[in-house]
Residue, then its C-alpha position, 0 to 999 in steps of 0.5 A: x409498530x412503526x417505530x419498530x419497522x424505523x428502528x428494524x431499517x435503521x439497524x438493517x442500514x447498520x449491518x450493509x455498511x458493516x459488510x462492506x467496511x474495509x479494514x487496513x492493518x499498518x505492520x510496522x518492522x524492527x523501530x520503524x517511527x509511530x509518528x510516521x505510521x501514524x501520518x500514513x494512517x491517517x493518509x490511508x483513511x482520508x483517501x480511502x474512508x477506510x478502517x485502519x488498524x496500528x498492529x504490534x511491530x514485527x521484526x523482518x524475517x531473516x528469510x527475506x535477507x539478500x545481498x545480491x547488489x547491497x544488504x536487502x530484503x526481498x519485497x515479493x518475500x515480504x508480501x508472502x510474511x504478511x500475508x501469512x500474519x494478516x488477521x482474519x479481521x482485517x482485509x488488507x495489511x502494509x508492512x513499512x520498513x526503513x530498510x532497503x527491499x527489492x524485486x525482480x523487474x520484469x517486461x510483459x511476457x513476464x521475461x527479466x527486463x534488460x539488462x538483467x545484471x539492473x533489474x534482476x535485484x531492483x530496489x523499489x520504494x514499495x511493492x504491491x500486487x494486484x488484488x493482492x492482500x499484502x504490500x510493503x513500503x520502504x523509506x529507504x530510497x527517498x530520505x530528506x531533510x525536508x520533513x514535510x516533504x518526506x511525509x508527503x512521499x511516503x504517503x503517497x506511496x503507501x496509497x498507491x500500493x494499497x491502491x494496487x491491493x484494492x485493484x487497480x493498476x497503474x493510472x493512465x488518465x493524465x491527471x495527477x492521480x496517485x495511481x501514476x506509474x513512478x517511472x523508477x524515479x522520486x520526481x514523479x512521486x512528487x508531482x501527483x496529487x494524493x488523490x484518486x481520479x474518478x476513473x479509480x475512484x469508481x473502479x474500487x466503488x464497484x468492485x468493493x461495492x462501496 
């Protein structure tokens, strides 16, 4: 009878940590490199425990086109495609393109930001929504002959974007979490840590429940 009872809690353990196990699709477009999917896979599940799944590569959609400024693919529009082709079996989903995207930069009261011919079609590194089920990463705008450090990037920022997804905004705590704003520049990238201060660290763990 107790073994019974053991094995019965045992199993009940089993099922709440399912229930509350977060799974990421990785959507890679057009030839965008495994190696690298790959090593942002395995960024996502250190820093996150989470489940991470390498979903079959998609082309961009013709739709997100622009060229406004330069030959772009529109994040925002992005992020609603994604949406759109997430699974029902996983939570959240990353788009990751060698192209460039952008987005309209916008002040608080949701106005253009100034001077608006900048920041109305404004090239990001990556763009993801609060609470949002999508983001999108594009390695356009910090290539490097330095391999280690490239990685290093897009790791970063990847985690910062599904960190957007899972929550929270940007980090204001003064450490080096990854939940910095980048401030529109790659320095700032290079200068957090891979890492989630204890303040986000708990923001995620009570609003997942994890």
């Amino acid at each position: 009878m107790k073994r019974l009872f053991y094995l019965l809690s045992f199993l009940t353990i089993i099922a709440c940590n399912r229930k509350h196990e977060i799974k990421v699709g990785v959507q890679t477009f057009n030839d965008f490199p495994k190696h690298i999917s790959d090593s942002i896979s395995f960024a996502i599940k250190e820093v996150y425990k989470f489940e991470v799944t390498l979903l079959n590569k998609q082309s961009l959609p013709k739709t997100s086109f622009t060229n406004i400024k330069s030959p772009r693919y529109r994040a925002d529009s992005l992020l609603k495609f994604l949406k759109k082709i997430k699974p029902d079996t996983i939570n959240y989903i990353i788009g990751l393109t060698d192209k460039d995207i952008s987005t309209t930069k916008r002040d608080t009261k949701g106005n253009i930001k100034h001077p608006k011919n900048k920041y109305k079609d404004w090239g990001v590194f990556g763009l993801g929504y609060i609470n949002g089920p999508s983001c999108v990463v594009s390695t356009f705008r910090y290539k490097t002959k330095n391999k280690s450090l490239f990685t290093d990037r897009i790791q970063k920022i990847c985690v910062h974007e599904i960190g957007h997804n899972l929550g929270l905004p940007h980090c204001n705590s003064g450490m080096e979490c990854v939940m910095q704003d980048a401030a529109e520049s790659i320095r700032t990238i290079d200068k957090v840590n891979m890492i989630l201060c204890k303040s986000c660290k708990k923001q995620i763990e009570k609003q997942h429940s994890l």
